[in-house]
C-alpha positions as semicolon CSV with decimal commas, in nm:
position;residue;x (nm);y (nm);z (nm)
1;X;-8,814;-2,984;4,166
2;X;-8,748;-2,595;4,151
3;X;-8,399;-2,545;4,088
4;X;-8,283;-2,143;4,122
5;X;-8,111;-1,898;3,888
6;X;-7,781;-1,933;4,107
7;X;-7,807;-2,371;4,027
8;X;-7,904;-2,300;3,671
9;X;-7,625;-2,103;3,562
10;X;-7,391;-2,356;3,757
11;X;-7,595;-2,624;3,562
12;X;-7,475;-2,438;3,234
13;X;-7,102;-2,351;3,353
14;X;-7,069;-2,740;3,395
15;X;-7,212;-2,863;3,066
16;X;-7,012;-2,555;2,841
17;X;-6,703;-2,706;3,072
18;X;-6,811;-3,042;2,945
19;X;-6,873;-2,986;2,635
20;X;-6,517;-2,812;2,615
21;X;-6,354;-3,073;2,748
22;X;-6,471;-3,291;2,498
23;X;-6,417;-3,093;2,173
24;X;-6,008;-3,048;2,329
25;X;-6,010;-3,475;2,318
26;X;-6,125;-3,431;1,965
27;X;-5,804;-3,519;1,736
28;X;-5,671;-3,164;1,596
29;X;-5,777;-3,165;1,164
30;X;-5,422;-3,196;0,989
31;X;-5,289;-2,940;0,744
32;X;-5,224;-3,074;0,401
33;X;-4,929;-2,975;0,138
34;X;-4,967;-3,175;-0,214
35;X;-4,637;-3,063;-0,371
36;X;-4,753;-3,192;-0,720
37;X;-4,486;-3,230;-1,043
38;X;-4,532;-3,208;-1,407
39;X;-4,352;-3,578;-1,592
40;X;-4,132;-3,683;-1,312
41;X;-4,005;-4,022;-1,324
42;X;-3,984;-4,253;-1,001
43;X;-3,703;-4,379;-1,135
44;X;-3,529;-4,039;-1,192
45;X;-3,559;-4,030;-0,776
46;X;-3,291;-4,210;-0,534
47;X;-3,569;-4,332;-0,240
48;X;-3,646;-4,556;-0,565
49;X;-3,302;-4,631;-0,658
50;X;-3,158;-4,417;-0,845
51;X;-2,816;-4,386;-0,793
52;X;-2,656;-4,183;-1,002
53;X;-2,816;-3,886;-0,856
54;X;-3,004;-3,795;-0,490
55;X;-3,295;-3,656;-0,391
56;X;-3,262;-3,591;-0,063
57;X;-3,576;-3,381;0,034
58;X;-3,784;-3,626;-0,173
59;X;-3,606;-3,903;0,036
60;X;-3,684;-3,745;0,308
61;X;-4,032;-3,719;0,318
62;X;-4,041;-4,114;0,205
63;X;-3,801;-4,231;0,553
64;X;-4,016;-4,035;0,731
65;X;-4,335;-4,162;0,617
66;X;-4,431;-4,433;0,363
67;X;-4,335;-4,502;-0,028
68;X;-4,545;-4,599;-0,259
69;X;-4,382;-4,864;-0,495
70;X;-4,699;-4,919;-0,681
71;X;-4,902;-4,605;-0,770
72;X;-5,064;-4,558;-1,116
73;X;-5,265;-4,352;-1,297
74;X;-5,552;-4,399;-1,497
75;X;-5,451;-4,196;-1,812
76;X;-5,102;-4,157;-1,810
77;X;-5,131;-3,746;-1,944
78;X;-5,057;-3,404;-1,747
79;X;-5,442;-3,199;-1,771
80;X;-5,625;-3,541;-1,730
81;X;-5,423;-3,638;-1,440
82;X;-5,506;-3,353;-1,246
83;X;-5,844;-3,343;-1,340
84;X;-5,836;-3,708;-1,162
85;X;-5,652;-3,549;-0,862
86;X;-5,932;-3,291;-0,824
87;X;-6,263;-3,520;-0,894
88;X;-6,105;-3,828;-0,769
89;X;-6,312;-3,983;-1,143
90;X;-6,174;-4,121;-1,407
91;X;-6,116;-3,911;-1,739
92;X;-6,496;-4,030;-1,912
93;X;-6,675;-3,971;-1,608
94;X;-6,493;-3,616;-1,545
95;X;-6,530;-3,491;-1,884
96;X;-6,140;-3,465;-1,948
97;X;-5,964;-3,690;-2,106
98;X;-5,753;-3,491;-2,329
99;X;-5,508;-3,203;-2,256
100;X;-5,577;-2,860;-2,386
101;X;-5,916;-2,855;-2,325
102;X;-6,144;-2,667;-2,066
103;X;-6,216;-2,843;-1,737
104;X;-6,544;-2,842;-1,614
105;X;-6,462;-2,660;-1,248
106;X;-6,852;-2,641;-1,209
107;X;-6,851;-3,019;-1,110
108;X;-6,775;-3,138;-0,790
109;X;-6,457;-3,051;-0,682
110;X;-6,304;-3,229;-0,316
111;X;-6,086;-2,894;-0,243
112;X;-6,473;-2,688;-0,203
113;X;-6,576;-3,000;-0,003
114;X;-6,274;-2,909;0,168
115;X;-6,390;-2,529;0,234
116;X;-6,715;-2,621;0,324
117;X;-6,575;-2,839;0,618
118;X;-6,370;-2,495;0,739
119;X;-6,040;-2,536;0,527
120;X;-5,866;-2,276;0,395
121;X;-5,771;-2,405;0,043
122;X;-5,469;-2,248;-0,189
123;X;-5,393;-2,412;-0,553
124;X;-4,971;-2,241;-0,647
125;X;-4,848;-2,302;-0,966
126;X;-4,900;-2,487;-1,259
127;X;-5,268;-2,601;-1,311
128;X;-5,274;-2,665;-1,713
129;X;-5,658;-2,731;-1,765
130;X;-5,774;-2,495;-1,946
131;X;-5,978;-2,265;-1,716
132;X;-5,968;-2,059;-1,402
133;X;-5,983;-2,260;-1,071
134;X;-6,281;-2,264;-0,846
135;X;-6,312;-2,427;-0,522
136;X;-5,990;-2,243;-0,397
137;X;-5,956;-1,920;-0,087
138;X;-5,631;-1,854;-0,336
139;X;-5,492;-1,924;-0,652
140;X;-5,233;-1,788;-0,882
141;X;-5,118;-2,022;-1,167
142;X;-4,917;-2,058;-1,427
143;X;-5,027;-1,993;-1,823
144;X;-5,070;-2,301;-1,937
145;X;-4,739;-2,475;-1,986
146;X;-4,595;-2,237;-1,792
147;X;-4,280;-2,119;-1,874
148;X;-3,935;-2,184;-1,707
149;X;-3,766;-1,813;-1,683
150;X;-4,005;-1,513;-1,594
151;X;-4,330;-1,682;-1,595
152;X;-4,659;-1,548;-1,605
153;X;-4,889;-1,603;-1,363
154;X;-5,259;-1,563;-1,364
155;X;-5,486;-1,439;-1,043
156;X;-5,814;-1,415;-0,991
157;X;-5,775;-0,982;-1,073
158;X;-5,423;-0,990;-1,273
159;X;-5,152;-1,162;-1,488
160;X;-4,824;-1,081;-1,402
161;X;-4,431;-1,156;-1,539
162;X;-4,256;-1,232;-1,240
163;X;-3,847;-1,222;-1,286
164;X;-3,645;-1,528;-1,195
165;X;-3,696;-1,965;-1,217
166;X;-4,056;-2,063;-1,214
167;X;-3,964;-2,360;-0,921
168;X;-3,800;-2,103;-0,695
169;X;-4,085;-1,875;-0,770
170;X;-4,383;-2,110;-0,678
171;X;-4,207;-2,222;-0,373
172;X;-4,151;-1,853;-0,269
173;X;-4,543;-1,765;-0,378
174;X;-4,627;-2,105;-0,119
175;X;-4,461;-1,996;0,173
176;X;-4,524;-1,640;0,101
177;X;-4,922;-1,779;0,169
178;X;-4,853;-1,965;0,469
179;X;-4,687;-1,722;0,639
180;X;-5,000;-1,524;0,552
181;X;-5,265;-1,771;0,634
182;X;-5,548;-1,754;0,873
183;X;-5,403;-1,963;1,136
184;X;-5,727;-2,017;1,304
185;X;-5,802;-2,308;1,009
186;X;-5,617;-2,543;0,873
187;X;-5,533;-2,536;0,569
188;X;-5,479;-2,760;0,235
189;X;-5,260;-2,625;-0,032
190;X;-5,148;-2,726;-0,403
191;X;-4,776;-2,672;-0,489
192;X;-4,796;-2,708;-0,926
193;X;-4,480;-2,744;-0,998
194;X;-4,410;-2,734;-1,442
195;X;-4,084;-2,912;-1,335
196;X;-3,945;-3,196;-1,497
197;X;-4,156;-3,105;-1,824
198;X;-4,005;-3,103;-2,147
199;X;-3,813;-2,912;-2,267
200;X;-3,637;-2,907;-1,962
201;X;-3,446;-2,597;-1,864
202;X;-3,256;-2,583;-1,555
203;X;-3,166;-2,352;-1,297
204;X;-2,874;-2,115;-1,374
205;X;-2,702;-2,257;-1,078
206;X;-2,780;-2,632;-1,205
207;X;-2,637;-2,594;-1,557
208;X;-2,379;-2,890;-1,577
209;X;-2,455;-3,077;-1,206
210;X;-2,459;-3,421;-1,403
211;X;-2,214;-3,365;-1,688
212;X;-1,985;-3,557;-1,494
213;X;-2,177;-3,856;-1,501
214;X;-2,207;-4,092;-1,795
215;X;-2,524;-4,271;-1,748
216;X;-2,597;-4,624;-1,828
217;X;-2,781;-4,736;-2,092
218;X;-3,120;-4,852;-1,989
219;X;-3,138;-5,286;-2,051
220;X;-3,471;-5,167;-2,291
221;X;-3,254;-4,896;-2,465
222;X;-3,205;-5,060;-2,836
223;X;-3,604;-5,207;-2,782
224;X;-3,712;-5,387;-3,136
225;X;-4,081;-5,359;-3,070
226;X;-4,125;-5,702;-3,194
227;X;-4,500;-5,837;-3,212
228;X;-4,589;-5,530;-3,039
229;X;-4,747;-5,294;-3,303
230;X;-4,804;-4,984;-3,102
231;X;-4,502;-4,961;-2,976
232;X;-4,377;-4,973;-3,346
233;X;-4,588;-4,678;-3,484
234;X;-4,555;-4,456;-3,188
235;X;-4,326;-4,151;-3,209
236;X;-4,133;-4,079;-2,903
237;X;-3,831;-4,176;-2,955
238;X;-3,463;-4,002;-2,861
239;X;-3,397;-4,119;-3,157
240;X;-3,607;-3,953;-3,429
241;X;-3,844;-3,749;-3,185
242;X;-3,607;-3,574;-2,995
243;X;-3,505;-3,261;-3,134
244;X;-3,125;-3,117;-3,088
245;X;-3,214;-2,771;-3,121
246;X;-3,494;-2,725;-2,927
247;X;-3,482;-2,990;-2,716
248;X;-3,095;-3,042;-2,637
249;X;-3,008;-2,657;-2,684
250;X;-2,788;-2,727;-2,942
251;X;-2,677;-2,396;-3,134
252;X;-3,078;-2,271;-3,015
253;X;-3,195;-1,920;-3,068
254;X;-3,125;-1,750;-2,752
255;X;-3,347;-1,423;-2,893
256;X;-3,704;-1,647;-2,958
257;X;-3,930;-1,863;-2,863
258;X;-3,864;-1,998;-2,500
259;X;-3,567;-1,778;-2,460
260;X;-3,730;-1,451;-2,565
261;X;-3,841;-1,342;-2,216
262;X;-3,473;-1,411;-2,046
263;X;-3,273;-1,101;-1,869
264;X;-2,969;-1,077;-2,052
265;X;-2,759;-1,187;-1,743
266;X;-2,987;-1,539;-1,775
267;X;-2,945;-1,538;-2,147
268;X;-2,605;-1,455;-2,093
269;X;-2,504;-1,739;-1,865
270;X;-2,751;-1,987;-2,013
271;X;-2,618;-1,955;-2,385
272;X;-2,251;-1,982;-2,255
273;X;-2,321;-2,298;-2,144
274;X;-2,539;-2,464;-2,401
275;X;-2,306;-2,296;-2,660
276;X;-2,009;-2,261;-2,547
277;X;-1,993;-2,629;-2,388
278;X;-2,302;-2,837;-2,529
279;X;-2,289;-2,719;-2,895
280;X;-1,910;-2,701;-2,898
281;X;-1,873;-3,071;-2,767
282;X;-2,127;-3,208;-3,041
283;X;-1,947;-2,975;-3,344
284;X;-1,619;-3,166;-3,251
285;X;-1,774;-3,503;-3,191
286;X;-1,907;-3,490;-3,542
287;X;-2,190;-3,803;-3,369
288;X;-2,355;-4,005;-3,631
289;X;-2,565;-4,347;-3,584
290;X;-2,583;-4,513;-3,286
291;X;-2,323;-4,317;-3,140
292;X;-2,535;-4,011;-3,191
293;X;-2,834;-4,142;-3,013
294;X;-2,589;-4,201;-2,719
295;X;-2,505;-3,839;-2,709
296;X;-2,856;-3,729;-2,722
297;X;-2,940;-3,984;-2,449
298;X;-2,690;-3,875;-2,213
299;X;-2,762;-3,466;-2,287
300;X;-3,102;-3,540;-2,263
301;X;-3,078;-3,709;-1,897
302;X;-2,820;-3,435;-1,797
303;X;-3,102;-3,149;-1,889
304;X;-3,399;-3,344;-1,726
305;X;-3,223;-3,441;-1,337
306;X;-3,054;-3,083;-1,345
307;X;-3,385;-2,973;-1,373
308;X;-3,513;-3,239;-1,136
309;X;-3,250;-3,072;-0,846
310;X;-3,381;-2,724;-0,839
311;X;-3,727;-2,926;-0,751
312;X;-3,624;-3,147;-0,533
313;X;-3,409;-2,842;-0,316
314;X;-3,725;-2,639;-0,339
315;X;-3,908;-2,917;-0,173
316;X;-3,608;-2,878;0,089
317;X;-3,732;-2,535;0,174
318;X;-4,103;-2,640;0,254
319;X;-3,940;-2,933;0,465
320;X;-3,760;-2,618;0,684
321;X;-4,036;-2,424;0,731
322;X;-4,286;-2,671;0,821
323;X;-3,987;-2,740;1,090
324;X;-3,925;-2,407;1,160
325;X;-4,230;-2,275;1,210
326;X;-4,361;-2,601;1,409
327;X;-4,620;-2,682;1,196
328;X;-4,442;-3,024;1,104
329;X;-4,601;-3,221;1,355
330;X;-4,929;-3,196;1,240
331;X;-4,887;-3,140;0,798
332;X;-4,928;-3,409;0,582
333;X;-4,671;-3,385;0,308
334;X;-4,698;-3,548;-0,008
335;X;-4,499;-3,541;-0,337
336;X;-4,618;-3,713;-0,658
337;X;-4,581;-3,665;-1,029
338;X;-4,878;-3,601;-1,236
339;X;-4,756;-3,951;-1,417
340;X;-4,436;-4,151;-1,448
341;X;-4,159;-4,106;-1,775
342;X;-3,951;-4,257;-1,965
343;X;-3,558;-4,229;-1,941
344;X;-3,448;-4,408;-2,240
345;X;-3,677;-4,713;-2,160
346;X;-3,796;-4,877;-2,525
347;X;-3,540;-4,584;-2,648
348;X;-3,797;-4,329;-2,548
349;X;-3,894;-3,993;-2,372
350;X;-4,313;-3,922;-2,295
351;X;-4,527;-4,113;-2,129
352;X;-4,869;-4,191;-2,195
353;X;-4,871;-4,612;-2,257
354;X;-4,972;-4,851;-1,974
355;X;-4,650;-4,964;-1,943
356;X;-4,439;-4,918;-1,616
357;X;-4,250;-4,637;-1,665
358;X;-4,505;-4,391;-1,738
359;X;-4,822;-4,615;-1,533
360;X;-4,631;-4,587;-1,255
361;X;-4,558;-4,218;-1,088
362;X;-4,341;-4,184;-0,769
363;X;-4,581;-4,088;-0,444
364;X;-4,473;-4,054;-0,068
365;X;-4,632;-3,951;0,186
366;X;-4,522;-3,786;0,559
367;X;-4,794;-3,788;0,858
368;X;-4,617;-3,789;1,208
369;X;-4,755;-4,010;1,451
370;X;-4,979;-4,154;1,185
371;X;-4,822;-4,317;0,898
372;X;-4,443;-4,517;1,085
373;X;-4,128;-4,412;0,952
374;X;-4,005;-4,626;0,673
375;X;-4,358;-4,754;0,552
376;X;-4,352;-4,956;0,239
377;X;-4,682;-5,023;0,052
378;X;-4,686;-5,280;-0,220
379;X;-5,021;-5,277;-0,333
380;X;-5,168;-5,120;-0,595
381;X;-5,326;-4,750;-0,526
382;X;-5,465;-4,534;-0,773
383;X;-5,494;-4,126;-0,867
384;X;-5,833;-4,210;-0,832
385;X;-5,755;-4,242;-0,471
386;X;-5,574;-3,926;-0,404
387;X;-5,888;-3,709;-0,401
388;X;-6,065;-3,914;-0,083
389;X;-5,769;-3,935;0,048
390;X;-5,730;-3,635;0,147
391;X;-6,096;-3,597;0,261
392;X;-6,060;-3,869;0,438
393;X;-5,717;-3,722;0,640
394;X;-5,951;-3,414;0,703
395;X;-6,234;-3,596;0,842
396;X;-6,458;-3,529;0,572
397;X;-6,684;-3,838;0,398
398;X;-6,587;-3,873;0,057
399;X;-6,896;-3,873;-0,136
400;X;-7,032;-4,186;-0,316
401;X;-7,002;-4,092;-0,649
402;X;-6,635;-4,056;-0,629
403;X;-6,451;-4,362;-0,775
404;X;-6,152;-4,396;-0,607
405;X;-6,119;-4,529;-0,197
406;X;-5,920;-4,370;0,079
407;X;-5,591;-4,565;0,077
408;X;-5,537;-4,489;0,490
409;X;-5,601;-4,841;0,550
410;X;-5,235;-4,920;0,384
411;X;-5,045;-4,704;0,587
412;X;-5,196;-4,704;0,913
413;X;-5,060;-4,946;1,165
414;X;-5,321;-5,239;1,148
415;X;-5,546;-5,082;0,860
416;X;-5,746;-5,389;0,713
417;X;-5,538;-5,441;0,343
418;X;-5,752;-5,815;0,271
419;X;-6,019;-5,622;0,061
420;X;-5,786;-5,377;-0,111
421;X;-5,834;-5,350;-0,473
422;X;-5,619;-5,620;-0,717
423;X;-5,648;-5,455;-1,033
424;X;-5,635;-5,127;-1,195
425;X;-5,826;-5,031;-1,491
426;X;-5,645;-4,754;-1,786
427;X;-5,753;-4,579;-2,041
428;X;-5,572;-4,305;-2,287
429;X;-5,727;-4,097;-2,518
430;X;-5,492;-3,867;-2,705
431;X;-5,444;-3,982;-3,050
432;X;-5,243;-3,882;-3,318
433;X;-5,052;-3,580;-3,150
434;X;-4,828;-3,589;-2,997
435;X;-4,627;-3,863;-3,034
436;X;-4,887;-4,106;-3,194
437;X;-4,995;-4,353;-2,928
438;X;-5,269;-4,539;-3,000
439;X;-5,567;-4,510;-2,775
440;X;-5,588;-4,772;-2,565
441;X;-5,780;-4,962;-2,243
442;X;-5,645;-5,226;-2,025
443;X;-5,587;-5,381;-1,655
444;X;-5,298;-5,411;-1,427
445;X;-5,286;-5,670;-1,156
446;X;-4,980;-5,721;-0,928
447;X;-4,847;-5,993;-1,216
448;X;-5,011;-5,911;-1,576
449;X;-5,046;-5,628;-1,769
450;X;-5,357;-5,662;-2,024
451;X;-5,384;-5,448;-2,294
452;X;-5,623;-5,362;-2,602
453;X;-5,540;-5,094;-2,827
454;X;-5,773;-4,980;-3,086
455;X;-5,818;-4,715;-3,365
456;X;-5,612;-4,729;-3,591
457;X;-5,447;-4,966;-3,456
458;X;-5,668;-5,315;-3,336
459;X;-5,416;-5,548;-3,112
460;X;-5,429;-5,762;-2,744
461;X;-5,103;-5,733;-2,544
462;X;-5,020;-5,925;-2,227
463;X;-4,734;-5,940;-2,000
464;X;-4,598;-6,156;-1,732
465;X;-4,464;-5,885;-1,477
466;X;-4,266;-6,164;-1,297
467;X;-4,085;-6,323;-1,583
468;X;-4,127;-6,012;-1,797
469;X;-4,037;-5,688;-1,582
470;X;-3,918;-5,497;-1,896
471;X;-4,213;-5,560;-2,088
472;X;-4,102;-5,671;-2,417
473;X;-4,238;-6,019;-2,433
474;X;-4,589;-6,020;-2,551
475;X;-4,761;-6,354;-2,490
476;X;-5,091;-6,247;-2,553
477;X;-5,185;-6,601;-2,748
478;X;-4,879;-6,784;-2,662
479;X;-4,993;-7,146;-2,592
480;X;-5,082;-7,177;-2,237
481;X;-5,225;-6,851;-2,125
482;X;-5,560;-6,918;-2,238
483;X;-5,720;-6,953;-1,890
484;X;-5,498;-6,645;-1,746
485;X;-5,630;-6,419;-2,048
486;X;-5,956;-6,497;-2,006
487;X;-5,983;-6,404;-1,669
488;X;-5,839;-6,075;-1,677
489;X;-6,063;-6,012;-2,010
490;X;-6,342;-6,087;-1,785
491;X;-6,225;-5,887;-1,475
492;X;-6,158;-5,593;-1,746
493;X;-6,506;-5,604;-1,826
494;X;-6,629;-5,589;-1,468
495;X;-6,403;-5,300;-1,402
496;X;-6,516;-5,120;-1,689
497;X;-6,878;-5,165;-1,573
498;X;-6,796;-5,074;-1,234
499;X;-6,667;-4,766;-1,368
500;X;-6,924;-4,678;-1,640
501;X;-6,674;-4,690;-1,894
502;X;-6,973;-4,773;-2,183
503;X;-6,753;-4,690;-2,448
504;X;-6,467;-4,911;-2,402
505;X;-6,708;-5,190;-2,273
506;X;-6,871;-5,107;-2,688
507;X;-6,546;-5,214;-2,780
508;X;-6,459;-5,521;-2,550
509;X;-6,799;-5,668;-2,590
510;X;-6,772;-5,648;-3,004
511;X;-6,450;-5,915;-3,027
C-alpha cells in the first residue's frame, strides 16, 4: 500500500504527538539539596528531644518528611565520612579511612553519575579531604577546616577571604547558585557546612543565646569506665582534654591564631563577651574539682548550640526560598551530620567510638508527595546508603559495586522493609591522635552492640541496648551470653566478608 507525502507527514505529526505525550506522563526528576554538617549531635536537635533548645528549621524538614532515629556511620570521623557520602563504600574499599589525607576523586564518584544522567551538580562549603573536587558543574570550598570568621574559600581559578560568618556565607554562596542555575536541569547540590566543629565559635548575634540555661548533667556524666579498657585510655574528656583557653575562650588571644583574621568590630564584640563575661565569671568563681568540670561542661554546651542556631536559621533561609521561588514541591531536602557527638556522655566531647552518641548522626529527609508527613523509620540505615540514595531519587541505577542500598523502600508508603538489613558493620582507623581511641571493628543490631578493639589495645565488648541504653555495662563473657556472642561473632564475620574487609577478617579469624 502506497501511502503519499501528505499521509506520511501526518503519520509523523501523530507519532512526535505520541511520543510527547508520553515523555509529559513521565514523573518530573527531583532536585536535590544535601545540607551536610561537620560533628552535630542528634541529640543537640529538638525533633530528637532536645528540649532545652529548638531547632525549628531542622524540625521542620523532619514533620514534613521522615526522621531517621537510627542512622549510623561506618567510621565515626569527618574526611572519611564524606568520602562514604560520595562513593557510597566503606573507608578500606574507598581508600580513606583517615582524615588529612588526599581523596582519591579519580574513583567513582555518584555526583558525575549524576552529570552524566543531565544533572547539574554544585558541592558549597566545607569538603575537608584533602584535594580539589571533581565530578561537580561548581565548587567553591572551604580550606580545610575551614575557618569560622572570614574564611577562605578555594575555586576551581582562585582562593579568596570573604568578610563575615562562614554559615551565613555558604548559605549566601548556595542560593547565590540557584538563583543562577540552568533551570532547564535539575539540579543536586552540597551545602558543607564546618558548623558545630570544635572549637566552636558562634555568630556575633548568638554570643550568650543559652547562658540562661543551666543544662543537666548527662546520667553517663561521672562514667567510671569500669571493665571497659578503651574507654579508660582514650583522651576526650571535658575534663582533662578540654582546653579553657582555646577551647572555652577563656582570657584567649584575640590577636592570633583563630582570631587573627577578625575585623576589629568582630574582635571587638567577640572579646567583650568571652572576656568581659566568660573570663570574668570563671576569675570570680575561682572553680576547682568537680565543680570546675561543671563549669566547663556548661560553657562548653553554651559555645556548641549557639553555634548550632546560626546553622539551624541558615537552614531556615533555604526552607524560604525553596518556598518562595516554588521549587519546594519538587526538592528533596535533607540534613545530616557527617557523624553524631558527644555532649558530656562518658564525660566526653569527640566522637569516633561505636557507641551511640557518635554511631548515631541525626538525618531527615523532606520529599512532597513522596515520603508522608511525620514518617518515622526505626530501622537501621547506613552512610553507606546515602550515595544510592540519591541515585536512586534521580532515577539513576546505582552501580553494583557500591555497598550501600537505596533506603526508599523505608519511607515510601508500602516500600517492602522484610529484607532490610539487621546489622551494621564499623570500623575506625585513627589511632593515637587525636584523642587516643583505639582502632576498632564491630556490629550493631537493633539490640547488641559487638565490639573488638585491637592495637594496642586487644579487648571484646558487648552491650544489651535494651537493658543497657547508656552503654556502660559490658557483658561480653558474663555467664549466659554465650549463644548471643557467638552469633553476632559469626554474623561479624559474614559482614566483613560481604564487605571485603580482609584485614579485620585477619584479625577476627586469629582469636
Amino acid at each position: 500500500m502506497k501511502i503519499s507525502a501528505g499521509g506520511l507527514k501526518k503519520i509523523w505529526v501523530l507519532l512526535l504527538l505520541l511520543a510527547a505525550g508520553s515523555y509529559a506522563q513521565q514523573p518530573k526528576r527531583p532536585n536535590i539539596i544535601f545540607i551536610f554538617s561537620d560533628d552535630h549531635a542528634y541529640q543537640a536537635i529538638s525533633a530528637y528531644g532536645n528540649k532545652q533548645v529548638q531547632t525549628p528549621n531542622i524540625d521542620r524538614i523532619a514533620k514534613q518528611g521522615a526522621r531517621f532515629n537510627n542512622a549510623l556511620v561506618t567510621n565515626s570521623i569527618c574526611g572519611p565520612s564524606r568520602a562514604t557520602l560520595l562513593t557510597g563504600k566503606y573507608s578500606h574499599i574507598n581508600g580513606y579511612p583517615l582524615n588529612e589525607q588526599r581523596f582519591d576523586v579519580n574513583q567513582q564518584l555518584f555526583p558525575a553519575l549524576l552529570q552524566q544522567h543531565g544533572y547539574q551538580t554544585a558541592w558549597i562549603g566545607k569538603w575537608h579531604l584533602g584535594n580539589l573536587p571533581k565530578g561537580f558543574d561548581f565548587w567553591r570550598i572551604l580550606n580545610g577546616q575551614g575557618q569560622y570568621y572570614n574564611p577562605d574559600f578555594i575555586g576551581p581559578k582562585d582562593t579568596v577571604r570573604i568578610e563575615g560568618y562562614v554559615t551565613n556565607l555558604i548559605t549566601g554562596m548556595s542560593l547565590n547558585w540557584l538563583k543562577n542555575r540552568d533551570t532547564s536541569k535539575p539540579f543536586f547540590l552540597v551545602v558543607g557546612e564546618k558548623a558545630t566543629h570544635r572549637e566552636w565559635l558562634p555568630d556575633l548575634q548568638d554570643l550568650g543565646a543559652y547562658d540562661h540555661i543551666t543544662f543537666p548533667l548527662p546520667p553517663t556524666f561521672r562514667d567510671n569506665y569500669r571493665n571497659r579498657e578503651a574507654a579508660q585510655n582514650q583522651d576526650m574528656t571535658i575534663d582533662k582534654t578540654m582546653r579553657l583557653k582555646e577551647d572555652l575562650k577563656v582570657h584567649a588571644n584575640y590577636e592570633k591564631g583563630i582570631y587573627g583574621r577578625f575585623t576589629p568590630e568582630q574582635r571587638r564584640v567577640f572579646e567583650n563577651y568571652y572576656e568581659n563575661k566568660v573570663s570574668k565569671e570563671f576569675d570570680e568563681k575561682k572553680l576547682t574539682g568537680e565543680a570546675l568540670v561543671e563549669w566547663k561542661y556548661q560553657r562548653y554546651l553554651r559555645d556548641y548550640l549557639s553555634t548550632a542556631r546560626s546553622l539551624d536559621r541558615n537552614i531556615g533561609e533555604i526552607l524560604a526560598y525553596l518556598d518562595k521561588n516554588g521549587l519546594a514541591e519538587n526538592t528533596v531536602l535533607i540534613y545530616a551530620s557527617d557523624q553524631g557527638f558527644y555532649m558530656g556522655e562518658h564525660g566526653w566531647f569527640d566522637k569516633r567510638f561505636i557507641y551511640e552518641e557518635s554511631l548515631k548522626t541525626p538525618f531527615v529527609i523532606r520529599y512532597p508527595g513522596v515520603i508522608k508527613p511525620g514518617t518515622q523509620v526505626n530501622e537501621l540505615m547506613a552512610n553507606i546508603d546515602w550515595a544510592p540514595t540519591i541515585l536512586d531519587l534521580a532515577g539513576v541505577k546505582p552501580p553494583a559495586d557500591i555497598q550501600g542500598t537505596s533506603f526508599l523502600p523505608l519511607v515510601k508508603p508500602g516500600g517492602d522493609k522484610k529484607n532490610w538489613r539487621k546489622e551494621v558493620y564499623y570500623h575506625y582507623y585513627e589511632f593515637p591522635q587525636p584523642h587516643h581511641v583505639y582502632p576498632h571493628f564491630g556490629i550493631r543490631t537493633a539490640q547488641y552492640t559487638l565490639v573488638r578493639f585491637y592495637n594496642p589495645g586487644k579487648s571484646w565488648e558487648l552491650y544489651d541496648l535494651k537493658k543497657d541504653p547508656h552503654q556502660v555495662n559490658n557483658i561480653y563473657g558474663q555467664k549466659g551470653m554465650e549463644k548471643t556472642t557467638a552469633a553476632l561473632k559469626e554474623k561479624l564475620k559474614q559482614l566483613m566478608i560481604q564487605y571485603k574487609d580482609t584485614a579485620a577478617l585477619k584479625i577476627l579469624e586469629a582469636e
